[in-house]
mmCIF file of the N, C-alpha and C atoms, coordinates in Angstrom:
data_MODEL
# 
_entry.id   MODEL 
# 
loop_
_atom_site.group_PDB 
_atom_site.id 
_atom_site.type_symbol 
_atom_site.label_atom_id 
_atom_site.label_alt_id 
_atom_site.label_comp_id 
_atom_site.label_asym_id 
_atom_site.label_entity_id 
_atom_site.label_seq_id 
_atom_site.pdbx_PDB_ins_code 
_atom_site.Cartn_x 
_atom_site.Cartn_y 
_atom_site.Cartn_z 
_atom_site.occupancy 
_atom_site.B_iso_or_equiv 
_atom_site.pdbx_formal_charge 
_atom_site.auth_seq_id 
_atom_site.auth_comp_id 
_atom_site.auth_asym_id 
_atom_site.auth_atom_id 
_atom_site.pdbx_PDB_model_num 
ATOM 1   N N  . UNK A 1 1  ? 0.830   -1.194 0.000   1.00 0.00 ? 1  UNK A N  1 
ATOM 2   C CA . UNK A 1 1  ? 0.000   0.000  0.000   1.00 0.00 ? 1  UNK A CA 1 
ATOM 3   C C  . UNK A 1 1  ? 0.874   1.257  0.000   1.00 0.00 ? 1  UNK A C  1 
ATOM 4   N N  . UNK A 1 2  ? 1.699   1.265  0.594   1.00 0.00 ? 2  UNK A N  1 
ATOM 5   C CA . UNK A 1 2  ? 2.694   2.419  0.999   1.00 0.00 ? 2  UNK A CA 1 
ATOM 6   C C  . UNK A 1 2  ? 3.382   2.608  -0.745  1.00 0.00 ? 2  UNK A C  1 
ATOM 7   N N  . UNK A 1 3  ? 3.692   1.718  -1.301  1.00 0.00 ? 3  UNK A N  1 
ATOM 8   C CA . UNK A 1 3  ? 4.561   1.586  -2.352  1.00 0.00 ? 3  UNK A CA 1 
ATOM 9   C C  . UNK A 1 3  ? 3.567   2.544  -3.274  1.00 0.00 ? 3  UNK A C  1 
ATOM 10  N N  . UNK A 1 4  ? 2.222   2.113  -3.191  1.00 0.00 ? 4  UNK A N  1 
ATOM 11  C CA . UNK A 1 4  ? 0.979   2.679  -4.540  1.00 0.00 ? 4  UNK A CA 1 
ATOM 12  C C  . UNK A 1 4  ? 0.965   4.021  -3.947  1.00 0.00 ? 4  UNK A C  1 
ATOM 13  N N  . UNK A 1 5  ? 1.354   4.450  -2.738  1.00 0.00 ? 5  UNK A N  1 
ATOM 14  C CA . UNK A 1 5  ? 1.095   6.086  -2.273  1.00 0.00 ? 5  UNK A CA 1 
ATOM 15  C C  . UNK A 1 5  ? 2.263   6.584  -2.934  1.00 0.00 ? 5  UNK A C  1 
ATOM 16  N N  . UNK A 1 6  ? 3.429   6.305  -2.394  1.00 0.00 ? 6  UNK A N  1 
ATOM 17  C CA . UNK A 1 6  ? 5.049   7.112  -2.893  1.00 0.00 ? 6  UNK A CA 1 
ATOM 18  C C  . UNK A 1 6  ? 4.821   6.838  -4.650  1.00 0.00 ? 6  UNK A C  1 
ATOM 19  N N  . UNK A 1 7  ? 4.653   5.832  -4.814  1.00 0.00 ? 7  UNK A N  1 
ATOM 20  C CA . UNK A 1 7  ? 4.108   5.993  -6.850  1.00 0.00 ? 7  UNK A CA 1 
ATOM 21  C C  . UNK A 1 7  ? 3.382   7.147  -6.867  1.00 0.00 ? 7  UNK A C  1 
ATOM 22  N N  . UNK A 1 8  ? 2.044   7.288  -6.436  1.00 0.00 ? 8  UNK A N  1 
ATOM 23  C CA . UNK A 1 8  ? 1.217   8.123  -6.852  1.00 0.00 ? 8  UNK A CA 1 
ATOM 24  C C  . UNK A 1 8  ? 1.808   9.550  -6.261  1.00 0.00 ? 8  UNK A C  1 
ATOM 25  N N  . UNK A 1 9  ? 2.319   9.987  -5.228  1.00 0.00 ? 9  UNK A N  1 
ATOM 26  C CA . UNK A 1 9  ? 3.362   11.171 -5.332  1.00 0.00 ? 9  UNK A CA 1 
ATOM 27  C C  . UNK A 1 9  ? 4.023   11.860 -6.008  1.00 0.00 ? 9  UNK A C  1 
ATOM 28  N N  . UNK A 1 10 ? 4.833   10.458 -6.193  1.00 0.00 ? 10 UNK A N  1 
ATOM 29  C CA . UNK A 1 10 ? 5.994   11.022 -7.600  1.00 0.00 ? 10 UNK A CA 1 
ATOM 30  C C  . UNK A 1 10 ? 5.164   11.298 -8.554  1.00 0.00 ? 10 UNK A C  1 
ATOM 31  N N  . UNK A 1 11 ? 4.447   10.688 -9.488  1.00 0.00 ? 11 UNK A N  1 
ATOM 32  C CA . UNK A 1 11 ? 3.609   10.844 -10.580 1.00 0.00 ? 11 UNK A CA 1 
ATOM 33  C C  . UNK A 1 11 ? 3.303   12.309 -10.216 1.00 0.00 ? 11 UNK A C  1 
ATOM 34  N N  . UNK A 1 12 ? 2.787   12.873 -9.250  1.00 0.00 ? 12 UNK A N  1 
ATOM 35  C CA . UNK A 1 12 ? 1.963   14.120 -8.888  1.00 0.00 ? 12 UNK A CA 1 
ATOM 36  C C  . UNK A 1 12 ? 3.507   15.309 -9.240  1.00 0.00 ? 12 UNK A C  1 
ATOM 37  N N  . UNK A 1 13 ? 4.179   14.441 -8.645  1.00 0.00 ? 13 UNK A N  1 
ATOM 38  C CA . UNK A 1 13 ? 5.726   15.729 -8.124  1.00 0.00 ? 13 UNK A CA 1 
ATOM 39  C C  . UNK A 1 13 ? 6.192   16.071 -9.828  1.00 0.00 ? 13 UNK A C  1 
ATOM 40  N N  . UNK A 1 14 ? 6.394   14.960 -10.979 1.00 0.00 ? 14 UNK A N  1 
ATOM 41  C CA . UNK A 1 14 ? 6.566   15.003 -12.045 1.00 0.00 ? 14 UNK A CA 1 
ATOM 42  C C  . UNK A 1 14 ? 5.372   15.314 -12.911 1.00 0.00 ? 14 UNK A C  1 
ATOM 43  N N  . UNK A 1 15 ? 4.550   15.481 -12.684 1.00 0.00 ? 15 UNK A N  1 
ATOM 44  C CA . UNK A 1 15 ? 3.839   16.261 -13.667 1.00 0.00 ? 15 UNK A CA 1 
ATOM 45  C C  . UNK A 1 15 ? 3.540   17.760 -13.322 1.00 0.00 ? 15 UNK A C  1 
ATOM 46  N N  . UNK A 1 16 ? 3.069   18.141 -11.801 1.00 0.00 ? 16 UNK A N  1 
ATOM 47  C CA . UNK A 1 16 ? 3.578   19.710 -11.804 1.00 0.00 ? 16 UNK A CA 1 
ATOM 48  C C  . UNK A 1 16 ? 4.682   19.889 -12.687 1.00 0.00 ? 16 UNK A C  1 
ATOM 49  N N  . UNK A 1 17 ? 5.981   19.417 -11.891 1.00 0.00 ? 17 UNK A N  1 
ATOM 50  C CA . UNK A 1 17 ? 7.205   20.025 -13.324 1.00 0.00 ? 17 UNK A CA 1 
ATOM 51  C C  . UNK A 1 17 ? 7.200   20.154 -14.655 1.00 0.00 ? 17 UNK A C  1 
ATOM 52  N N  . UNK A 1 18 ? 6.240   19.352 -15.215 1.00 0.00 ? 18 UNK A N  1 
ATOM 53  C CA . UNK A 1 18 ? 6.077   19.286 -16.449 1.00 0.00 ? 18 UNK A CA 1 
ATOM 54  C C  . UNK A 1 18 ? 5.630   19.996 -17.146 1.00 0.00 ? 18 UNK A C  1 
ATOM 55  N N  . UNK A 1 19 ? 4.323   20.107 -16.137 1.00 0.00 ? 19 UNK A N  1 
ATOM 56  C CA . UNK A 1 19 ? 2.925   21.522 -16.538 1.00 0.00 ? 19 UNK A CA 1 
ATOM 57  C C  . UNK A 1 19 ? 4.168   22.661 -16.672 1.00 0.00 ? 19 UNK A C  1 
ATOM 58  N N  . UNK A 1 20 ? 4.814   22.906 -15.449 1.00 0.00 ? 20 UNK A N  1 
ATOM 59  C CA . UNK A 1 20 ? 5.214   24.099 -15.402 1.00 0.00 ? 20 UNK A CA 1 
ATOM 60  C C  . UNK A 1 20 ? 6.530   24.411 -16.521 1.00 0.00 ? 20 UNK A C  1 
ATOM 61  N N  . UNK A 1 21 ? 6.860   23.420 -16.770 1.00 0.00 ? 21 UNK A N  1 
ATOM 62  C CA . UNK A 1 21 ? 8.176   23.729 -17.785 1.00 0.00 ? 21 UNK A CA 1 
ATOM 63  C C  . UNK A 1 21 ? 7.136   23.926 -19.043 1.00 0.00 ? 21 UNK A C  1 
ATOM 64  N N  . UNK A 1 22 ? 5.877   23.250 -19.023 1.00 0.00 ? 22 UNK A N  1 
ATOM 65  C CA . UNK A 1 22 ? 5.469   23.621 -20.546 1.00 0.00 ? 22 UNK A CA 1 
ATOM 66  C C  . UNK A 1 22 ? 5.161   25.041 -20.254 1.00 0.00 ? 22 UNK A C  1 
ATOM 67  N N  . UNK A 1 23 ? 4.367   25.533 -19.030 1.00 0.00 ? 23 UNK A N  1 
ATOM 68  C CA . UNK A 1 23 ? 4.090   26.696 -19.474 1.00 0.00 ? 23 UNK A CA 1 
ATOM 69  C C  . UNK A 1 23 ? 5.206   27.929 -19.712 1.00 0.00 ? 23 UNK A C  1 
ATOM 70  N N  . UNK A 1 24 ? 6.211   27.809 -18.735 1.00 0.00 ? 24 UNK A N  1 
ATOM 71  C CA . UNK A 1 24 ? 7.544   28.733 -19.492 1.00 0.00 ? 24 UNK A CA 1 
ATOM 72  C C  . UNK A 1 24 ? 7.775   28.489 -20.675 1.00 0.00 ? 24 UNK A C  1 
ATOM 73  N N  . UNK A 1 25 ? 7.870   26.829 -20.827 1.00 0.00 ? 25 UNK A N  1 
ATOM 74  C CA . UNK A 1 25 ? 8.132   27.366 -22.961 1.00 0.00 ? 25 UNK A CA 1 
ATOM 75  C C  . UNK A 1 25 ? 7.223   27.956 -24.186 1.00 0.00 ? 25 UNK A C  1 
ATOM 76  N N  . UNK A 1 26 ? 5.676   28.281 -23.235 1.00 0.00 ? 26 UNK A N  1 
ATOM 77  C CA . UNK A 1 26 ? 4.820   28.630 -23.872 1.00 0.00 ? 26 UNK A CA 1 
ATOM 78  C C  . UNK A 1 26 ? 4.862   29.757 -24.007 1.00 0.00 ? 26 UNK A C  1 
ATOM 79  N N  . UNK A 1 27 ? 5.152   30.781 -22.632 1.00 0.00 ? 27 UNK A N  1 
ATOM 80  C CA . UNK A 1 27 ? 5.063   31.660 -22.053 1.00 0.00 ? 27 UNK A CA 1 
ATOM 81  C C  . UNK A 1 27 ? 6.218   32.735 -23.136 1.00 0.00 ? 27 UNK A C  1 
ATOM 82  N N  . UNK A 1 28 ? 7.081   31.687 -23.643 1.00 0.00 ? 28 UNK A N  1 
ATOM 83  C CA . UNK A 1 28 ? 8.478   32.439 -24.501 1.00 0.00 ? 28 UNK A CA 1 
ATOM 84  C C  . UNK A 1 28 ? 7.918   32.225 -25.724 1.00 0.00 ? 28 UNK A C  1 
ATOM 85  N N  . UNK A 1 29 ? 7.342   31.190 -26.277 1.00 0.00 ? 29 UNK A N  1 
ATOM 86  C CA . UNK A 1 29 ? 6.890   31.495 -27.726 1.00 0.00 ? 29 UNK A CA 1 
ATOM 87  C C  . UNK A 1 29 ? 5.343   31.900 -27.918 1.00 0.00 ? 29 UNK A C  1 
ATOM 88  N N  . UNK A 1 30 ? 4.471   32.217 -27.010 1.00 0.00 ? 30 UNK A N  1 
ATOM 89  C CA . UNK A 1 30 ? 2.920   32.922 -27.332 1.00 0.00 ? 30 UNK A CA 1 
ATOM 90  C C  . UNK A 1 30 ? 3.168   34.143 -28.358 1.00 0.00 ? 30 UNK A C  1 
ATOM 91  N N  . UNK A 1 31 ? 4.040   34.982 -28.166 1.00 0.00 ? 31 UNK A N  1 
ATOM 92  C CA . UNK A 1 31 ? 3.856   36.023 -29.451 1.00 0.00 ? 31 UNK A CA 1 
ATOM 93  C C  . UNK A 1 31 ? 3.991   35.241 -30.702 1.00 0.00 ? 31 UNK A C  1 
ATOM 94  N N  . UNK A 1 32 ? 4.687   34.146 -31.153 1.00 0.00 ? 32 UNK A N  1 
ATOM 95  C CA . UNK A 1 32 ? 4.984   33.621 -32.552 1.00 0.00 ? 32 UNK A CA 1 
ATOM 96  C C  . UNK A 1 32 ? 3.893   32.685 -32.955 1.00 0.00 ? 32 UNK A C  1 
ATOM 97  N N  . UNK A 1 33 ? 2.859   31.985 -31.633 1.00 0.00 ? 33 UNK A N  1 
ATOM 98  C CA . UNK A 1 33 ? 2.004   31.235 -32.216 1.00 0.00 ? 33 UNK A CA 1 
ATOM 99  C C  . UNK A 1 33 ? 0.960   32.015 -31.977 1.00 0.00 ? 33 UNK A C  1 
ATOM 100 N N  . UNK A 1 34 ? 0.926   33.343 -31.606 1.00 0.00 ? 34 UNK A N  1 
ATOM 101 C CA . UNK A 1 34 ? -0.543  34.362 -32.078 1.00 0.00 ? 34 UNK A CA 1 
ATOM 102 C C  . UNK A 1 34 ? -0.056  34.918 -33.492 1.00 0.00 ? 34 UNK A C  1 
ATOM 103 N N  . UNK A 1 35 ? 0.948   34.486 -33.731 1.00 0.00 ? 35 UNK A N  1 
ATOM 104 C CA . UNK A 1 35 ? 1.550   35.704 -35.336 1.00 0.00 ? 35 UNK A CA 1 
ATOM 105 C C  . UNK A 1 35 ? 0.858   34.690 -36.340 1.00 0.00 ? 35 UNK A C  1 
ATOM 106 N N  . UNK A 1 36 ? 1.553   33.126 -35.848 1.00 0.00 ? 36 UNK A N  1 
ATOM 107 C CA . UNK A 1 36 ? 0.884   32.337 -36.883 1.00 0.00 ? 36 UNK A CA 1 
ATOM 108 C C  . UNK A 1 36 ? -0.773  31.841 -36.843 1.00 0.00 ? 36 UNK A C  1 
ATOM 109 N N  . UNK A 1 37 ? -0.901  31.898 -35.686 1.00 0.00 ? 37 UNK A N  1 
ATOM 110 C CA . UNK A 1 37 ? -2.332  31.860 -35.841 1.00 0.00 ? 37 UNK A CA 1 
ATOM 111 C C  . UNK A 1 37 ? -3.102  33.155 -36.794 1.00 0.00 ? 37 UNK A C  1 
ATOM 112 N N  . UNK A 1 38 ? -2.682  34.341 -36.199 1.00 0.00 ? 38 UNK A N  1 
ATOM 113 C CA . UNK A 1 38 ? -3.428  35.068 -37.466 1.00 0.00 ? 38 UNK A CA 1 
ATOM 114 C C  . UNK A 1 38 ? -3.565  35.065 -38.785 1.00 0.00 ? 38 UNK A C  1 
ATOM 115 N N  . UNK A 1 39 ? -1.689  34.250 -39.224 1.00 0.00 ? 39 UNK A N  1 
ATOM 116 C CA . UNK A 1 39 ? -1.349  34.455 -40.574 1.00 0.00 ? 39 UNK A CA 1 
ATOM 117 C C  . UNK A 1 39 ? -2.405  33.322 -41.322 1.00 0.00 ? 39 UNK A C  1 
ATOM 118 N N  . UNK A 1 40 ? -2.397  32.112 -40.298 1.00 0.00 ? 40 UNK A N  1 
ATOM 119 C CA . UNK A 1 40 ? -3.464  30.866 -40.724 1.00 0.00 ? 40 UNK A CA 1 
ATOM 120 C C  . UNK A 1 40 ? -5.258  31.920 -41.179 1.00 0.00 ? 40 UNK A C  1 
ATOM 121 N N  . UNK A 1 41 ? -5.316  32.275 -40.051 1.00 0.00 ? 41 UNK A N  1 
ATOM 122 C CA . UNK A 1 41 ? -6.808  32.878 -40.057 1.00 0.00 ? 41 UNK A CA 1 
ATOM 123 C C  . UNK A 1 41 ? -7.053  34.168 -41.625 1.00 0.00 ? 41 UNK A C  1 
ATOM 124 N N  . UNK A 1 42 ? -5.656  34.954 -41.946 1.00 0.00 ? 42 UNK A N  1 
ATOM 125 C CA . UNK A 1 42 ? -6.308  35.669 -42.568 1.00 0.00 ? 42 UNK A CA 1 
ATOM 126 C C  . UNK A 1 42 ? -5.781  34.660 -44.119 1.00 0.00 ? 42 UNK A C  1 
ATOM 127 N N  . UNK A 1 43 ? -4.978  33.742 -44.506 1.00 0.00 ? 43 UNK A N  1 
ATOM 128 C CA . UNK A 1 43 ? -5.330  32.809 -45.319 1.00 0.00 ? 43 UNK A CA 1 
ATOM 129 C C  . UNK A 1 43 ? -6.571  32.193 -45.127 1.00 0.00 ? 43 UNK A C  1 
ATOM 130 N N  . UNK A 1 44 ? -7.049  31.749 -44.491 1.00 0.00 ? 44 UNK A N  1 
ATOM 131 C CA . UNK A 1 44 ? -8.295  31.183 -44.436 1.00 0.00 ? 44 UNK A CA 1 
ATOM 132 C C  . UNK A 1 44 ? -9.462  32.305 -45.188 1.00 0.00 ? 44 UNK A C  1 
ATOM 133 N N  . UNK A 1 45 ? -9.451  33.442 -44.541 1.00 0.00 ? 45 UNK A N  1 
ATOM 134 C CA . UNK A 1 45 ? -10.805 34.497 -44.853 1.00 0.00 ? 45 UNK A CA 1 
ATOM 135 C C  . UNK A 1 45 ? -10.543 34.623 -45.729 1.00 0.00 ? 45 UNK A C  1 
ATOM 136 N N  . UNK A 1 46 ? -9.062  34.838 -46.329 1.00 0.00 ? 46 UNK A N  1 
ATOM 137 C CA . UNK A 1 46 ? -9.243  34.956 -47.990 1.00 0.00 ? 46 UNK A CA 1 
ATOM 138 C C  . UNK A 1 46 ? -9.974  34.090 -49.391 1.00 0.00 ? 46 UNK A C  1 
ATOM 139 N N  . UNK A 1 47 ? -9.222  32.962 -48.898 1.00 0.00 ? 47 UNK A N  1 
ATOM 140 C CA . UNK A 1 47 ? -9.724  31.750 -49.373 1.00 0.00 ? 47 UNK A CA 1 
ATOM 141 C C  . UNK A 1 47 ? -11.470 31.671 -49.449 1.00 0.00 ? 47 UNK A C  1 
ATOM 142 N N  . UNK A 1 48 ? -11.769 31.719 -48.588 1.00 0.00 ? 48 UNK A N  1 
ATOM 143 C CA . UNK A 1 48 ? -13.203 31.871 -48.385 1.00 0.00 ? 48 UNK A CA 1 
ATOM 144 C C  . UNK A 1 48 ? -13.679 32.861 -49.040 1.00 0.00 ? 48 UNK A C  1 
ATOM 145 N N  . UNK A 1 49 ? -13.472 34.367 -48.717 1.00 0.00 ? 49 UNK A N  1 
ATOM 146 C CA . UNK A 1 49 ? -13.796 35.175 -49.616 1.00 0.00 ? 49 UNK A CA 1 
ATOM 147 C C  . UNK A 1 49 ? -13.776 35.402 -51.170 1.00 0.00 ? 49 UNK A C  1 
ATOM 148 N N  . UNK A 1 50 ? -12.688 34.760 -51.351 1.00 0.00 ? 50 UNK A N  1 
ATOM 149 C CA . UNK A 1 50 ? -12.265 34.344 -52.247 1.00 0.00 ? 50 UNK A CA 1 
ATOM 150 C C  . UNK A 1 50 ? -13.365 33.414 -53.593 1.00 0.00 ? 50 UNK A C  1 
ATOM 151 N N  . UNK A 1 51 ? -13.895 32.237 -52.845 1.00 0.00 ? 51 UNK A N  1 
ATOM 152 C CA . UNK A 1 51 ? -14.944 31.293 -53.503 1.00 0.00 ? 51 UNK A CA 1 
ATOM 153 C C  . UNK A 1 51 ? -16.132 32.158 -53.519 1.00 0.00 ? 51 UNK A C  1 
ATOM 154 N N  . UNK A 1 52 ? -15.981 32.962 -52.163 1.00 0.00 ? 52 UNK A N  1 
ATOM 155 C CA . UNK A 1 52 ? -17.741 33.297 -51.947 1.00 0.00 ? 52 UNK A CA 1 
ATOM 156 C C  . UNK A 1 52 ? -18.345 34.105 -53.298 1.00 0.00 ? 52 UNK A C  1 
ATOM 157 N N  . UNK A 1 53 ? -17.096 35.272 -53.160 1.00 0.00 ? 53 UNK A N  1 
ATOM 158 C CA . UNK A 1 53 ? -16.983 36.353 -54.684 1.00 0.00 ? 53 UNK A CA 1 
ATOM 159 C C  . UNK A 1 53 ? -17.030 35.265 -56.012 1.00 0.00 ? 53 UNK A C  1 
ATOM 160 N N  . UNK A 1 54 ? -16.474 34.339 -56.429 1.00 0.00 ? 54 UNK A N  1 
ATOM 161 C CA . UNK A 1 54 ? -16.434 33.464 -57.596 1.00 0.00 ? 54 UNK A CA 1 
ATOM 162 C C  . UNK A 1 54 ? -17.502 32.522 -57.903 1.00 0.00 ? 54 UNK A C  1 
ATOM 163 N N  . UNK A 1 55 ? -18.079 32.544 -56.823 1.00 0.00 ? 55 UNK A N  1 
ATOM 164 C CA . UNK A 1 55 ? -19.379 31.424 -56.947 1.00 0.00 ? 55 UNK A CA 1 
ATOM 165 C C  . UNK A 1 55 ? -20.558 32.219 -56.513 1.00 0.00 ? 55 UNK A C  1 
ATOM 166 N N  . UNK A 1 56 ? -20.650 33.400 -56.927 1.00 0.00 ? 56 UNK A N  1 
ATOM 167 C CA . UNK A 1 56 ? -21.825 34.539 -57.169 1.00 0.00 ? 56 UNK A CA 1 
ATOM 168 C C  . UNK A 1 56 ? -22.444 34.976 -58.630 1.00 0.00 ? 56 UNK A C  1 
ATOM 169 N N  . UNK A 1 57 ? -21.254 34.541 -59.795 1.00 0.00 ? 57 UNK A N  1 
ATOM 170 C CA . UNK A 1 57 ? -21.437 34.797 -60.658 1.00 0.00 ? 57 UNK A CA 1 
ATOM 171 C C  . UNK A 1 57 ? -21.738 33.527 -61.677 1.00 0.00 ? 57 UNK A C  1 
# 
């Protein structure tokens, strides 16, 4: 029983660290994946706009 507690600890102790190292590496690249997210989004509206204008006529 003791053995399934100190397992389930560690498991707990190593995934905080984990969370938290992801969020510092997030924390350093959020400006580059809001740049590409927009660049995705305004390819997208184009595209779209794009058909909407061509398949009117």
């Amino acid at each position: 029983m003791a053995n399934r507690i100190l397992g389930f600890c560690f498991a707990v102790l190593v995934s905080v660290i984990l969370i938290s190292l992801a969020l510092e590496l997030l924390a350093q690249i959020w400006g580059w994946l809001l740049l590409i997210a927009l660049i995705v989004l305004a390819v997208v509206a184009g595209v779209w706009i794009y058909r909407w204008r061509s398949s009117r006529w």
